[in-house]
N, C-alpha and C positions, 0 to 999 in steps of 0.2 A: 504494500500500500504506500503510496506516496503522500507524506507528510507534508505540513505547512512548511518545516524551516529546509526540507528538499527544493519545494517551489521556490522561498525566497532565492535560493542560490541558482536556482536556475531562471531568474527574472527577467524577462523584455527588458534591455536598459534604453535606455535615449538621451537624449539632450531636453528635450521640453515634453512634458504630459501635460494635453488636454481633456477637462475632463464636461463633459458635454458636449450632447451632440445638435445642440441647436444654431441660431445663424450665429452669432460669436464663436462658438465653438468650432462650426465647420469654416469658419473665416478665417482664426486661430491658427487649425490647420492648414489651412492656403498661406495665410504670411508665412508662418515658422517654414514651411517647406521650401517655400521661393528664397529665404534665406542661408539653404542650405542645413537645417539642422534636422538631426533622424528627429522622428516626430511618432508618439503615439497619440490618439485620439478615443477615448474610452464613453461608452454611455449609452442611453438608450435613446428610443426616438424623439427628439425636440418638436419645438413646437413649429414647425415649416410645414404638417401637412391644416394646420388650422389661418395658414396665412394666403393673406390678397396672391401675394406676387411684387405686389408695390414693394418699391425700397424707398420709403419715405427718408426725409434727414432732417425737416424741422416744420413741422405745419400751426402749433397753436402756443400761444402763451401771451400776458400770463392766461392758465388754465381758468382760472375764477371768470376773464371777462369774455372766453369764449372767442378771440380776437386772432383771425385768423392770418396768415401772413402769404406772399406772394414770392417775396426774397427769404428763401431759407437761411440765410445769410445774413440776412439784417436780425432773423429772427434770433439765431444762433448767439449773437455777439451782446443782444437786449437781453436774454438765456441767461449767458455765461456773468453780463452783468448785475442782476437779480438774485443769482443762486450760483455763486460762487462754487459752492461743492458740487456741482451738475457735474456728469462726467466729462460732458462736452466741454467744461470750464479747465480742461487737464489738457486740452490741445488745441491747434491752433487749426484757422479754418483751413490753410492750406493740405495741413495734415487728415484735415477728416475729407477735404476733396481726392485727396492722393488713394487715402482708403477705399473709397469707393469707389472710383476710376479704376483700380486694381480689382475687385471684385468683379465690375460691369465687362473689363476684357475678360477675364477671367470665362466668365457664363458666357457671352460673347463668342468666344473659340470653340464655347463645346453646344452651338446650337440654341441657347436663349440670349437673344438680344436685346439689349435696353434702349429706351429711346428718352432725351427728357429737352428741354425747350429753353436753351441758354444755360441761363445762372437762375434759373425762376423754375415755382413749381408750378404742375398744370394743372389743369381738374379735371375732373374723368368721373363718370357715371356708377354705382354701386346697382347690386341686384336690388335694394332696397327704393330706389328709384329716386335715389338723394345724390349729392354731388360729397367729393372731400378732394381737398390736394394733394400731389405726390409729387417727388422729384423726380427717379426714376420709372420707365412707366415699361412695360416687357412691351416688342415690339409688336405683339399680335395684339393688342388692347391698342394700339396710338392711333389707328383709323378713328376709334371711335371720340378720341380727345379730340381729335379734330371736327370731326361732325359736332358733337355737343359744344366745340365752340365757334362754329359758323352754322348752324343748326339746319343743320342739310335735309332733305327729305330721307328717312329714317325708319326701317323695320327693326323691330326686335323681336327676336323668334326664340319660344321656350318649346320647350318638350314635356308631351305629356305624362312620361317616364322619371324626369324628374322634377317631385313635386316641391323639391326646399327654391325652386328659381320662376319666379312668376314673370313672363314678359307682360300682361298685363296688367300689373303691378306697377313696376317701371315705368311705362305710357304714363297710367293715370297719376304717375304723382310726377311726373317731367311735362305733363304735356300744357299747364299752363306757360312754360317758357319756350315750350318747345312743339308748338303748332304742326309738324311736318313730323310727327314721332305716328307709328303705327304699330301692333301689336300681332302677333301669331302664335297659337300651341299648333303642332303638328305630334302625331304619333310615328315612331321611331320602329316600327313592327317592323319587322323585314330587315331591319339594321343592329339591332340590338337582339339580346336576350330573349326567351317570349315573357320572364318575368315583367311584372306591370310598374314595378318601381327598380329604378337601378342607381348606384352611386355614380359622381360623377368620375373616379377613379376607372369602374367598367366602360363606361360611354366614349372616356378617350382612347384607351384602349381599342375600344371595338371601330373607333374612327380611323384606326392606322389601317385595318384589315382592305383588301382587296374590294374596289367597288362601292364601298361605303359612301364616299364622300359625292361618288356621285348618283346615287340614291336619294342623299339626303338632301345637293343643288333638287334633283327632280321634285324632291315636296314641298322646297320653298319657291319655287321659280315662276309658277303662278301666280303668287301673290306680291310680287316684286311691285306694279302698277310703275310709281316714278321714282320708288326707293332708288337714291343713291350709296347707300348704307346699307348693311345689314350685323346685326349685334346679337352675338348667341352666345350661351354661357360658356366658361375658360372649358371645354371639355374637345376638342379639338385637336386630339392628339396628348400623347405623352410626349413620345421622343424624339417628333419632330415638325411640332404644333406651326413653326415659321412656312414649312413647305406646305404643310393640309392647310394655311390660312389660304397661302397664294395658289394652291390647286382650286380652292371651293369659290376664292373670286374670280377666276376664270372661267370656270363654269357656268356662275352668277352672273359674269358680265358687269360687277360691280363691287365694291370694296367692302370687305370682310373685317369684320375685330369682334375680339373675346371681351366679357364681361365677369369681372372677377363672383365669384362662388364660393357659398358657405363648405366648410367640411365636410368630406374631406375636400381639401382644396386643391384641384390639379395644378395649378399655377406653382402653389407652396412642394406641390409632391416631385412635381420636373426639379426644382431648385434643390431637394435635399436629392433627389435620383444623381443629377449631376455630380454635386459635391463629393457623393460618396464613391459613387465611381472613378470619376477623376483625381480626386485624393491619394485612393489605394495605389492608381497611375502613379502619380508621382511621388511614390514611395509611405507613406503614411501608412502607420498601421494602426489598420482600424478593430479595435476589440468592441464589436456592435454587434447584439444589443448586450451591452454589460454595464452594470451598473457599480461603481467604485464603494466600496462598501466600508474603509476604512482605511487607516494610513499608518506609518512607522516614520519615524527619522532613523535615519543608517548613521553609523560613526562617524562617517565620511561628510555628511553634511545632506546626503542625497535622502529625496523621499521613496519612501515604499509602499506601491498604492496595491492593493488590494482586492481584487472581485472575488465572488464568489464564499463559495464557504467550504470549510471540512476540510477532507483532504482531496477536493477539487478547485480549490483557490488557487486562483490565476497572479501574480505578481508582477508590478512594472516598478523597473526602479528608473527614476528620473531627476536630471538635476536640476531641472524647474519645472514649477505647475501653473497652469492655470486654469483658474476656477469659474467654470461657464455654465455653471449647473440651472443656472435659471432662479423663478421663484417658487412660488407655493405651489403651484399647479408640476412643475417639470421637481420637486420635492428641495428644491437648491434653499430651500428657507420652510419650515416648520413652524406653527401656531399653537403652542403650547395656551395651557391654560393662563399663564400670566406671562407669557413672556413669546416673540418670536425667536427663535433660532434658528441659527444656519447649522446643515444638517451633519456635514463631514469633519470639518476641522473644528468643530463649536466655536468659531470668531465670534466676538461682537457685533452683534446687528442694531444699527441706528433705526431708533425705533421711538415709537413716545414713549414717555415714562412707566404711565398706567394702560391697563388693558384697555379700561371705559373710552381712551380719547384714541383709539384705533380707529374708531369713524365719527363722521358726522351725527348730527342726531337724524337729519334728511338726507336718505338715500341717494336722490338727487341733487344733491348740496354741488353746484361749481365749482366749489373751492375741491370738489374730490375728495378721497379719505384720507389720513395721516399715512394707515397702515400699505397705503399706496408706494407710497415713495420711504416704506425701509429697506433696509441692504446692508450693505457691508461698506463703509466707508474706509478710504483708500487717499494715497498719497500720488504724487503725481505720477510715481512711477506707479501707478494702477496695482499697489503692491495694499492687502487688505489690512487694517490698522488692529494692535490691540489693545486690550483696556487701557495701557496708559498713553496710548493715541501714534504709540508706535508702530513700524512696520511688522507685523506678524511673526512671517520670515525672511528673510534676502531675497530669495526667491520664488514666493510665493505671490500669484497674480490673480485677478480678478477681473471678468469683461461680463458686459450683458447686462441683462435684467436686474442680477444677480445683486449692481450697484446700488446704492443707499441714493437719495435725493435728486430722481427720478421718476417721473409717473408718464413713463412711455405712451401707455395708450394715451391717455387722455391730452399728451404733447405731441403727440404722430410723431415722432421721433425714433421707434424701436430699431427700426433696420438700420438706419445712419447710426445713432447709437452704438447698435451691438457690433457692429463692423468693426466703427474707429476706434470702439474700447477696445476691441482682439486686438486691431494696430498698434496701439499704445502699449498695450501688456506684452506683445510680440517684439518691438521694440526697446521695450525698457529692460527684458529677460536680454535680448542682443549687446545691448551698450553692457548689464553689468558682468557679462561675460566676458568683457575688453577684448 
């Protein structure tokens, strides 16, 4: 039987452990690798299949007045001067542009392309039949950023296989602004499944297969009349949604774009499909799905992370970490009875004091909840602090969610966030490597 202290002595080692597998994490792993250093990447699924697709980098603040912005830029710098500890307030704008540019070729080379509108973000249509801004916008959705802003004559066509995306829906709550919007459900028989409800995970799938795409041009083509548009949910392929957009406008005779979708989200499933494949590519090892379950310091300085259990425990020894575990939801932060904590290292999490002031007393309160914005509070070198406001370890990092004095959703900020925090932690493990 093979033993825990067998495994330790036979450990993965590396230069840098990341431990999550969400967009920071899989970002993480993109920097440290282009930097040259062995890289493991440890964890389970992050939260990329419940996302748009959007890579927003700064759309609202302050949060309280609801006050939206046009220059993420402008937003950023009012941000960084308001709330100092933001994490974005740890870099400079150049750097978080570098970050993302690095990401965007990134997906860019392996088949999803980004599109975004200068130094400004765009607005672009939701399933809910509301608008929000984003900076980067996947190239199969930017037909429709364009139609909704010169409000072109316009079909949206749902299927009636998937019942979470109403084109209906959309119309009626767009079409006071938007006069020339028209609506469709069509059935998918013959194309899909014969089950009567499908995810949209199947549907893009089942649109790569032979003949599909032009099946499904034949049951909208009818109803074209003077649409120059046509808008149907992000399900349009997996793995290579760029080509089925420009086949199905061909077809149509008129210009094609995706509409981001609730969970699972194909948009968010291409971006984590990519990552993980192209990672493994350039050498990254990936222990997925595994969940790091505990840690050691080695005499040497190095950590010793841990999956698993028994005597089937899996061992990485690394001489930096970084912590991308997420929040409540991905377990990277726990809600005990009087206290939050972070789950692995038990750091300090900035937090309120008492449990009672975790939220507002109105749900809907603008001002947001406290328990929103705790985390792990961090030094510039995005190194997590401990009780006496010190760096933790030398090298020990922290990117994501995961950061204290942040409330991503409600600041549209998460992707630009979690990016330029893996930059900064990627970086700062680089420099004090000398």
């Amino acid at each position: 039987m093979v033993t825990a202290a067998m495994s330790k002595d036979a450990a993965t080692t590396c230069d840098l452990a990341i431990i999550g597998c969400g967009l920071s994490g899989l970002a993480a792993a993109l920097f440290a690798a282009e930097k040259g250093f062995s890289t493991v990447l440890a964890g389970v699924s992050g939260g990329l299949m419940f996302a748009t697709g959007l890579l927003d980098v700064m759309g609202t603040h302050p949060i309280e007045t609801g006050h939206g912005w046009t220059d993420p830029w402008a937003a950023i710098d009012a941000l960084s001067n308001d709330i100092p500890d933001h994490p974005y307030a740890r870099l400079t704008t150049d750097t978080i542009k570098e970050a993302m540019e690095k990401v965007v070729l990134f997906l860019g080379k392996n088949g999803l392309s980004y599109v975004k509108s200068g130094e400004n973000n765009s607005e672009i249509m939701t399933l809910l039949g509301t608008t929000k801004r984003s900076y980067y916008i996947p190239s199969t959705m930017w037909e429709g950023v364009r139609a909704l802003r010169e409000k072109r004559p316009c079909l949206i066509v749902g299927f009636d296989e998937l019942q979470d995306f109403s084109a209906a829906q959309i119309t009626q709550n767009l079409t006071g602004e938007w006069p020339g919007l028209r609506s469709l459900s069509i059935s998918l028989n013959g194309i899909t499944a014969a089950s009567p409800l499908v995810s949209g995970d199947i549907l893009a799938r089942d649109m790569e297969m032979r003949g599909n795409l032009e099946k499904l041009a034949r049951l909208i083509r009818p109803h074209l009349e003077d649409a120059e548009t046509v808008g149907l949910p992000a399900v349009l392929g997996m793995k290579r949604p760029e080509e089925n957009i420009e086949a199905l406008s061909r077809e149509l005779g008129t210009a094609v774009f995706e509409i981001p979708t609730t969970p699972l989200s194909v948009p968010g499933l291409r971006l984590n499909e990519v990552f993980m494949e192209r990672l493994a590519e350039r050498g990254v090892n990936l222990f997925f799905p595994e969940r790091v379950l505990s840690w050691e310091k080695a005499e040497d300085g190095a950590f010793l992370l841990a999956m698993g259990q028994g005597p089937q425990k899996k061992w990485v020894r690394a001489e930096g970490v970084i912590l991308a575990t997420g929040r409540f939801w991905a377990h990277g932060l726990r809600a005990d009875r009087d206290r939050i904590r972070e789950t692995l290292f038990d750091l300090p999490v900035h937090q309120p004091e008492k449990r009672d002031e975790w939220h507002q007393e109105d749900f809907l309160d603008l001002r947001g909840h406290p328990a929103n914005c705790a985390g792990l509070a961090i030094d510039n070198q995005f190194r997590p602090l401990n009780r006496a406001g010190e760096p933790a370890f030398e090298k020990l990092f922290a990117a994501g969610s995961i950061l204290a004095n942040q409330d991503w959703i409600r600041m549209k900020c998460g992707s630009g966030m979690s990016i330029s925090s893996a930059y900064g932690a990627v970086n700062a493990f680089s420099r004090l490597r000398g």
